[in-house]
N, C-alpha and C positions, 0 to 999 in steps of 0.2 A: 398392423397392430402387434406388440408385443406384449407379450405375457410371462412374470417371471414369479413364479410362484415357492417359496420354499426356498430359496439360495441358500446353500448349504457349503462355506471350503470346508476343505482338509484340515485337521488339525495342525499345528506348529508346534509341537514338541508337548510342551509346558504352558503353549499361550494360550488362548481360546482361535481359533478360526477367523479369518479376516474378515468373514461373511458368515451372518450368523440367522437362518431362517427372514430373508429377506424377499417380503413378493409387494410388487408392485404393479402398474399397465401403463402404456405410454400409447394413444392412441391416435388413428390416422386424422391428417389435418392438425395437429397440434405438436408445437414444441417444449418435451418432457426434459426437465435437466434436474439430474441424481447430485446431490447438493451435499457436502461433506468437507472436513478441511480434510488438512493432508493426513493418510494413514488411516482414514475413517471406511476404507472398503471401496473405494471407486472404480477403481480399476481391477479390482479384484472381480465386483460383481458384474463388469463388463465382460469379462475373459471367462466365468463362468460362463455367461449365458450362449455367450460363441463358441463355448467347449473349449477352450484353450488351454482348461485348468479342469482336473477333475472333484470331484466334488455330487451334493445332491439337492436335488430339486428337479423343478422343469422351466426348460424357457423356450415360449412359441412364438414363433414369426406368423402371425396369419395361421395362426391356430396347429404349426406342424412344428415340432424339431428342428433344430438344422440339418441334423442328419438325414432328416426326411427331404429336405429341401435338392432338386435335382441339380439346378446349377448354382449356387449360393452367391457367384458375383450379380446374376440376376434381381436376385431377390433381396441384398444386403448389401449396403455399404457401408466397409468400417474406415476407421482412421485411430490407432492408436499410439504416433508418433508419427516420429519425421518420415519422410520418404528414403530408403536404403536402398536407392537405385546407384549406378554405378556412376562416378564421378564426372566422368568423360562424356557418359552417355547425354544425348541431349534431351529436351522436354519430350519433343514429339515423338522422337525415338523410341523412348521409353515409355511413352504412354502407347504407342504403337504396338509395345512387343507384349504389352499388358493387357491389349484387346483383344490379340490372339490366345491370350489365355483365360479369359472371361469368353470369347468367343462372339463375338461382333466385330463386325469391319471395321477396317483400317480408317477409317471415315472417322470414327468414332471420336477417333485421335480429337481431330482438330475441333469436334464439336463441343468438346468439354474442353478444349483450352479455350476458346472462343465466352466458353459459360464463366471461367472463373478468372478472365481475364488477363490472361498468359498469351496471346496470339501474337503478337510480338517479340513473346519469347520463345519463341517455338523452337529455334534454333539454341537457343542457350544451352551451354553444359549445366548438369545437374549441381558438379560443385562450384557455381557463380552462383547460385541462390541465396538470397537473404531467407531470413526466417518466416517471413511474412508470406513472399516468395513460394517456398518451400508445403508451407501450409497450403497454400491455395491448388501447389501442386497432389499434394495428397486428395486432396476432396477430388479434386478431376480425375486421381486411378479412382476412387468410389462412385462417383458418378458414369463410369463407361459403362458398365451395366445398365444403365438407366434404371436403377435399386428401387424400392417404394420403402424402403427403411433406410432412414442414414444413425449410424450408430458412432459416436465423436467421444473420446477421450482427453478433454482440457483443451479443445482445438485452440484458444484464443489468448494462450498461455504464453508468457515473451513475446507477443508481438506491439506493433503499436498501437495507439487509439483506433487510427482510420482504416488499419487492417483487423482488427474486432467490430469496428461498425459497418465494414462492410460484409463478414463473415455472418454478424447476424442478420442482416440486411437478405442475403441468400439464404439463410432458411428458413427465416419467414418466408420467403416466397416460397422454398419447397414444400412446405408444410402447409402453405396458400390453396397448391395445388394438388391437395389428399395425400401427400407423401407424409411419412411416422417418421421424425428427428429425434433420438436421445441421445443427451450430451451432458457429461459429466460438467462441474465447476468447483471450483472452492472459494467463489465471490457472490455474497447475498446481492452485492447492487448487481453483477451480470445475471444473474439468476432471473429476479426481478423482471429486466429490463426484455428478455429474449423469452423468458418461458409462457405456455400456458399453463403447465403443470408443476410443482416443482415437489420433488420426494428428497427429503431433507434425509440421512443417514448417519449415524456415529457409533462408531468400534464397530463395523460392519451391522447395526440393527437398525430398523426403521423407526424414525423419530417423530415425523411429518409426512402425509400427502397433503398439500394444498393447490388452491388454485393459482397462479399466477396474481391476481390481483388479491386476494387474500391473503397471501406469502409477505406482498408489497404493503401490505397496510399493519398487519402483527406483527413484523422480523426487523422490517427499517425503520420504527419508531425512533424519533430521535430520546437519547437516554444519558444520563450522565453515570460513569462508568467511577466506584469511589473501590480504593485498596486500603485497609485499617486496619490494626490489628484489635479493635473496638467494633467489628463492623456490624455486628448484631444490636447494640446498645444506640450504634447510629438508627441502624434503619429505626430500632422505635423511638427513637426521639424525633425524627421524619415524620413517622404515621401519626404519633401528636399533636406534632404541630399543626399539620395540614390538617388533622378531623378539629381540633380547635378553631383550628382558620375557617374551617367549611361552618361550623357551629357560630361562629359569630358573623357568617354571612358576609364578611369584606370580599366584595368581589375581586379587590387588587389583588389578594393575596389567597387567596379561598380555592384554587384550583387542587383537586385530587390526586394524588400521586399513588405509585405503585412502585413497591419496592421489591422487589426478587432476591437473593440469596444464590450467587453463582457459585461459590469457593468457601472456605474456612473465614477467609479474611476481605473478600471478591463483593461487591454488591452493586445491583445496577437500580439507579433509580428514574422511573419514566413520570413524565410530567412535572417537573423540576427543573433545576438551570445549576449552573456551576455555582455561581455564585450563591443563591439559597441553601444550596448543599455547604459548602465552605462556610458562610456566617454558621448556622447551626452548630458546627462541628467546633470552630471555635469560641462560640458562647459555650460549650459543655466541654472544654478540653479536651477532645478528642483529636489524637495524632492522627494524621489522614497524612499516606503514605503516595496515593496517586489519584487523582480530580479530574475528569478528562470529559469532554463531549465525545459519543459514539454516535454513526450513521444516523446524523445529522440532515441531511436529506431529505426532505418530504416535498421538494417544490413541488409544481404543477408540471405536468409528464409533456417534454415535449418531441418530436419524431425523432428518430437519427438520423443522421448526415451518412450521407452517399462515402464510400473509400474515397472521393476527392475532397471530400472535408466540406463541399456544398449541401443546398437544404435538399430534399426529400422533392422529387419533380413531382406536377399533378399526375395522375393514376392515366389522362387524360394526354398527357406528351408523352408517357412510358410508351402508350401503345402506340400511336403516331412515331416512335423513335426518334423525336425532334428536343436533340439537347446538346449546351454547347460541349465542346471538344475539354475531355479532361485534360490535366497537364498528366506529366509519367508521375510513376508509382515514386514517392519515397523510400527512401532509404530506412530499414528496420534497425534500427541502434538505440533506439528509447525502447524500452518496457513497458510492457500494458501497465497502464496506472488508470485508475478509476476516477478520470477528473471530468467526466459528464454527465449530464442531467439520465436522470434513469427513465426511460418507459417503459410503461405495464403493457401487455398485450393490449387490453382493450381502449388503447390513445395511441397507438405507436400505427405508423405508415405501414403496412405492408406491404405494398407497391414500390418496395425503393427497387431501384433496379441495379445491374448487376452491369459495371460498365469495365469496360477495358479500356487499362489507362494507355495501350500501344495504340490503340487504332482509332477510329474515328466515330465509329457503331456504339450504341448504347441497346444492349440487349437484357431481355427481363432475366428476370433469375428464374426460369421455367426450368424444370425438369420433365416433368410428365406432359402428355398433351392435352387431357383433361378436364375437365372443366373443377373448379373449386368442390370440394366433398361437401355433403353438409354433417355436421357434428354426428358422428353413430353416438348411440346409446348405447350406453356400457354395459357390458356383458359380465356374465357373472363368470370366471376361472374354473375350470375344470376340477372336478373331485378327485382328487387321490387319498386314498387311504392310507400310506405310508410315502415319504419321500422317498422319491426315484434316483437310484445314482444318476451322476452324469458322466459319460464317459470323453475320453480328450480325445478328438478324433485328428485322425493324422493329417496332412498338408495336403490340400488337392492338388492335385494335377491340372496343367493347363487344357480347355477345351477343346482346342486346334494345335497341340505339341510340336507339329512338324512346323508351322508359319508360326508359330513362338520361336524357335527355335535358328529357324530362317531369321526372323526379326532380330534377336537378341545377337546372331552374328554378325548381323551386315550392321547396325547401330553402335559395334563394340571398334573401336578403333585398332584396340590392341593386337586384334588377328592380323591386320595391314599390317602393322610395324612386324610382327613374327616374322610373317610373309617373305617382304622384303629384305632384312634383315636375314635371313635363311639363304633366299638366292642369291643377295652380294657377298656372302660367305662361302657358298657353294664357287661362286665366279671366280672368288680371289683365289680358292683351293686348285680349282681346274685350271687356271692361268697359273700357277709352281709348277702342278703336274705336267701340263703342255710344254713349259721350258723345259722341264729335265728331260724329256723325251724319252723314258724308261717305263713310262705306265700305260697299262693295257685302255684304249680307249674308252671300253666301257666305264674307267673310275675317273675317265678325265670327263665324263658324260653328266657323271653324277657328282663329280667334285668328291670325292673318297676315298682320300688319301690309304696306304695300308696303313699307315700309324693311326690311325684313329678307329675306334670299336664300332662307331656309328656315322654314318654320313649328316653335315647339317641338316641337310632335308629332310630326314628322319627327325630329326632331335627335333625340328621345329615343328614336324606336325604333331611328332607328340605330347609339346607343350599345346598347341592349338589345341588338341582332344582334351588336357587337363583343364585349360581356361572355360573349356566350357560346361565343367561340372563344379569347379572350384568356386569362378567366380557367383554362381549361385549360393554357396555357401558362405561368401564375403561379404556378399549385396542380396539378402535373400528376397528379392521381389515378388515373387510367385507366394509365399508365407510369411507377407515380415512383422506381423503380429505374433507368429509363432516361431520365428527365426528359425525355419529349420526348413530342408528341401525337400520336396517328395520325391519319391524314390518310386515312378511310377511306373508301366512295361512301357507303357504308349513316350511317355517324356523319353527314357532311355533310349529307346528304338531311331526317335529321333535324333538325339543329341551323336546315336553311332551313324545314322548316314550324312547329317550335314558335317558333321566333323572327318569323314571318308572323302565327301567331296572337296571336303577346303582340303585335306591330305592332298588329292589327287590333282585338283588345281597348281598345290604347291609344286608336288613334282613335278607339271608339266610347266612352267615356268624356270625350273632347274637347269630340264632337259633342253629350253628353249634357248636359254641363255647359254649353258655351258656348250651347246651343237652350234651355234653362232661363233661362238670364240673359235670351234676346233675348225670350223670352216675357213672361218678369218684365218687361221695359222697353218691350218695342213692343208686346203682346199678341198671340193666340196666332196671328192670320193674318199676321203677320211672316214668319213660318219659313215658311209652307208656301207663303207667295207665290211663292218662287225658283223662276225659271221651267224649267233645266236640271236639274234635281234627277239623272237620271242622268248626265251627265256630271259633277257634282259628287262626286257616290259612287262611281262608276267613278276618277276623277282624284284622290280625295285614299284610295281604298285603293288606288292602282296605285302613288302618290307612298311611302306610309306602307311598303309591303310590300317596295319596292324600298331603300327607305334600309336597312331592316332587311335585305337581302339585301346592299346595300352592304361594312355594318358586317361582317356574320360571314366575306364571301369576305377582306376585307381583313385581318379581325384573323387567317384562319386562312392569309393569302400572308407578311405580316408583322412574324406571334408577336407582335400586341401590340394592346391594347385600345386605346390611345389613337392610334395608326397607322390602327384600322379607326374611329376619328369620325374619325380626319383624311381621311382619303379619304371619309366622306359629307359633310365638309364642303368636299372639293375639287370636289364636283359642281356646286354652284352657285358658287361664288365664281371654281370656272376651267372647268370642263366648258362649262357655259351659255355663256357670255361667246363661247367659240371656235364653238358650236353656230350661234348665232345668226348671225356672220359667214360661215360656209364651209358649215351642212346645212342649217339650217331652211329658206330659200326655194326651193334645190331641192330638196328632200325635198316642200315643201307643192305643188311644181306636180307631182310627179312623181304623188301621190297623190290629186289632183282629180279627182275622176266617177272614183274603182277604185271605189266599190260597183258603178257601172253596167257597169262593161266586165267584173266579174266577174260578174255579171246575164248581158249578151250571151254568156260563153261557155260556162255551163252549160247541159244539155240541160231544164232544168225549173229551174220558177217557183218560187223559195222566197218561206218568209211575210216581209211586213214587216218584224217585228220583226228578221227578221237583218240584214234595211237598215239598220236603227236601231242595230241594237249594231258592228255594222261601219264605220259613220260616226261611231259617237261611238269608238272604237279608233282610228281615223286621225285624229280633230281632236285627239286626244291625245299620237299619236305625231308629228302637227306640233308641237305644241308644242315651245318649248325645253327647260324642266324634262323633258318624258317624253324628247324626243332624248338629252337628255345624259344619262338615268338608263341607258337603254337602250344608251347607250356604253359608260358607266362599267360595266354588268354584265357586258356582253361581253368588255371588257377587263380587270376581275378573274376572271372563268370561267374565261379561256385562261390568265392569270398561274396563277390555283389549279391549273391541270392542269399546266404546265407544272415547279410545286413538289413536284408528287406525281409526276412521271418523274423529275425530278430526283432525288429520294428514292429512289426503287426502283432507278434505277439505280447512285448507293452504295451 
């Protein structure tokens, strides 16, 4: 159940507030739609109630806050636009990496593509999607939760007839099975046709609650709509004639009318005809500027048709799952236009079911396991004595970060082409280096040339570490209601060790390739001749792990992919350069014999081998390249923490 009691935006300068003291209730088992044209507060009062906007009032899910709400993909699904998933990425991919961060199984995936009839596309890139497409994808990230509230902003907007009749088709049935649907529209007949409730709204204030069948019977009267610049002097020459007519009893003509006053010049008259209205107007010379039938519609309410454009099966083969074979989905390239019969809740199928046009299976539009709720009795909204702010709370964090994370990388293509694209460059480098036969093994190892500041393999994990904070900021999945990424320890923590691993992968694939050439050309005691082998593998994964650490703090201080390679590539082109001048030589004396003086002041002899791994950690961190890396993380660490107080503290 929701409760929005008080809706209160922010001022606009000089306007009034988009949302002005708006409270309504949209209850479980019934579908509530907030009803408004364009600019009347719709989307304003949706993003209030989710905190996405700050503002006052209170809005309850099941009588709590959101902010009280522990995991909110559980408890809520929204949809307030297209899907800002990555382009390349595929359905299931993507609904994959989105269940790790709702925190339910990878299962999940295909059971909501299965509900809203995607399973055939499960492999499709996200940018092959038609609109219709696209939509159906959106409700499947809201339904991985398995939500008891679905909350829809215009879902039914540009697409075609049989992808709006089958969208409402599924929530009727969610709302069948005690699940709470509100969904915005700016169309009195879809309004009608799908609601039980409908809350009519304009300039953000509440105008109407009605019931669905009562909406249907006062709002789509058919009416003829007259523009005059006489239109006062008409309507009463209207209500004369007609209370004449009714006083002389001719039942031909004798029918009541009702005239309204919408504008200066505007008037609608119900119970009338065009032609009635235009004779009048020209027996009393009046200029009549526009003459029109409006929402003419009143036939007798019949079901809607299934997304394959067939009738509504009995309730009786739904559950038996005995129905023929849809053909595929069409192609979305027409526009929702309002060319079908309307039904009111209480004549409309609720049983349509929910078919996939890839497969063979006709499955219900369940969501809950449930048995049908029966109508609760409305409750009365909580007392507050003054409205409450609402505060915008910041983007959550995924619930499983590290298998989000996992998920978002292996789904992403792009890290493969890095990949790749790093070792056949490294290979090409190591094969010049190999010809000339002047370079110390080790750089024919790693392909690193001395003209160049940075090896490929660096350069390419440090774009890996970027892509994986950047592209959240491109495609923000994780908050694309609120376009922004969270910035959370647990997500971070993650994104530095899977981006360390794909690092580490990379370089051993460098190593693999480039030791295979040096063998091919020098034979096989080339390679193992190098005499520091551990500090070569200490130093080119302390270099590999750090660039890729580089990449992610930069791209998520930022917001941008190519800002976190510019900063792994400020490491050596200017970090170094100043390192070398002002730390390296006292850094190197300050560090001379600490194995021994840390020797002298422990109470007991440790093994060798710790002398060994502690001197080759200090000739590393003499160096220039590890001083300056060593700089540069310190000083994007404090930058990242600094971004994330900033944040918390708006």
């Amino acid at each position: 159940m929701i409760q929005a009691i008080g809706l209160t935006g922010e001022p606009r300068g000089e306007h009034p507030p988009a949302v002005d003291d708006l409270t309504f209730e949209a209850r479980p088992g019934r579908v509530t739609v907030l009803l408004g044209d364009e600019a009347a507060g719709k989307t304003t009062a949706l993003r209030l109630m989710l905190q996405l906007e700050s503002g006052r009032g209170v809005a309850l899910f099941r009588g709590r806050p959101l902010h009280h709400v522990p995991n909110p993909a559980r408890e809520l699904g929204v949809v307030l636009g297209d899907v800002p998933g990555h382009p390349a990425r595929t359905t299931r991919g993507h609904l994959r990496m989105l269940s790790a961060a709702a925190g339910v199984p990878a299962g999940r995936a295909d059971d909501v593509l299965d509900l809203v009839g995607l399973s055939g596309l499960a492999d499709q890139p996200l940018g092959d999607l038609s609109r219709g497409m696209d939509r159906r994808l959106g409700l499947a990230a809201a339904l991985l939760g398995d939500p008891h509230t679905l909350v829809l902003d215009e879902p039914s907007e540009g697409v075609s007839p049989r992808e709006a009749a089958w969208l409402h088709g599924l929530l009727r049935g969610y709302a069948a099975q005690g699940g709470t649907v509100l969904v915005t529209s700016s169309n009195d007949k879809e309004a009608a046709r799908i609601a039980d409730r409908v809350v009519t709204i304009e300039d953000g204030r509440l105008v109407a609650d009605q019931e669905g069948a009562e909406f249907a019977r006062t709002r789509l009267r058919p009416r003829v709509a007259v523009r005059s610049p006489q239109a006062d002097r008409l309507a009463s020459l209207l209500i004369d004639e007609s209370q004449r007519a009714h006083h002389a009893a001719d039942p031909a003509v004798g029918r009541a009318i009702e005239v309204v006053r919408e504008s200066g010049s505007r008037i609608a008259v119900y119970g009338s005809t065009c032609a009635a209205v235009g004779e009048t107007a020209f027996r009393h010379g009046i200029l009549v500027h526009q003459l029109a039938d409006e929402v003419g519609d009143t036939s007798p309410i019949t079901p809607l048709h299934r997304a394959d454009g067939r009738a509504p099966l009995p309730a009786a083969d739904v559950l038996r799952g005995s129905a023929p074979t849809p053909p595929p989905p069409e192609s979305e390239t027409t526009p929702y236009t309002d060319n079908t019969d309307i039904a009111t809740p209480a004549d409309r199928d609720i049983t349509t079911p929910d078919v996939d046009m890839t497969s063979d299976t006709v499955t219900l539009p369940v969501v809950r396991s449930a048995t049908p709720a029966p109508r609760p009795v409305r409750s009365a909204p909580p007392r507050f004595t003054a409205p409450l702010a609402i505060p915008r709370l910041p983007a959550p964090g995924p619930a499983w970060p590290l298998r989000y994370e996992l998920r978002r990388t292996v789904s992403d293509r792009t890290g493969l082409l890095v990949t790749a694209a790093s070792v056949l460059v490294s290979l090409i480098l190591a094969l010049l280096l190999a010809r000339h036969g002047d370079a110390p093994m080790s750089r024919v190892l790693t392909g690193w040339p001395r003209q160049l500041p940075f090896p490929p393999a660096a350069l390419g994990a440090g774009l890996l570490g970027a892509l994986s904070f950047g592209q959240e900021f491109s495609y923000p999945a994780l908050a694309p209601e609120r376009g922004s990424v969270p910035r959370r320890l647990g997500l971070l923590v993650a994104k530095l060790l899977v981006s360390g691993a794909c690092a580490l992968a990379l370089g051993a694939c460098v190593l693999a390739a480039d030791g295979t050439t040096a063998r091919f050309l020098f034979g096989p005691e080339a390679v193992t001749s190098i005499a520091e082998w551990p500090v070569l593998a200490a130093g080119w994964v302390a270099l590999l792990v750090g660039c890729a650490w580089a990449g992610v703090l930069a791209a998520g201080v930022f917001r941008s992919t190519a800002m976190g390679l510019a900063a792994v590539l400020a490491v050596p082109v200017l970090v170094v350069p100043f390192v070398q001048r002002v730390v390296a030589e006292s850094a190197a004396r300050s560090l001379a014999g600490l194995p021994e003086r840390l020797r002298s002041l422990t109470p007991m002899r440790w093994p060798s081998e710790i002398d060994h791994g502690v001197s080759v950690a200090m000739r590393l961190v003499t160096q220039p390249v590890g001083s300056a890396m060593m700089l540069s993380l310190t000083f994007l660490v404090c930058a990242y923490a600094l971004t994330v107080r900033r944040g918390r503290t708006r």
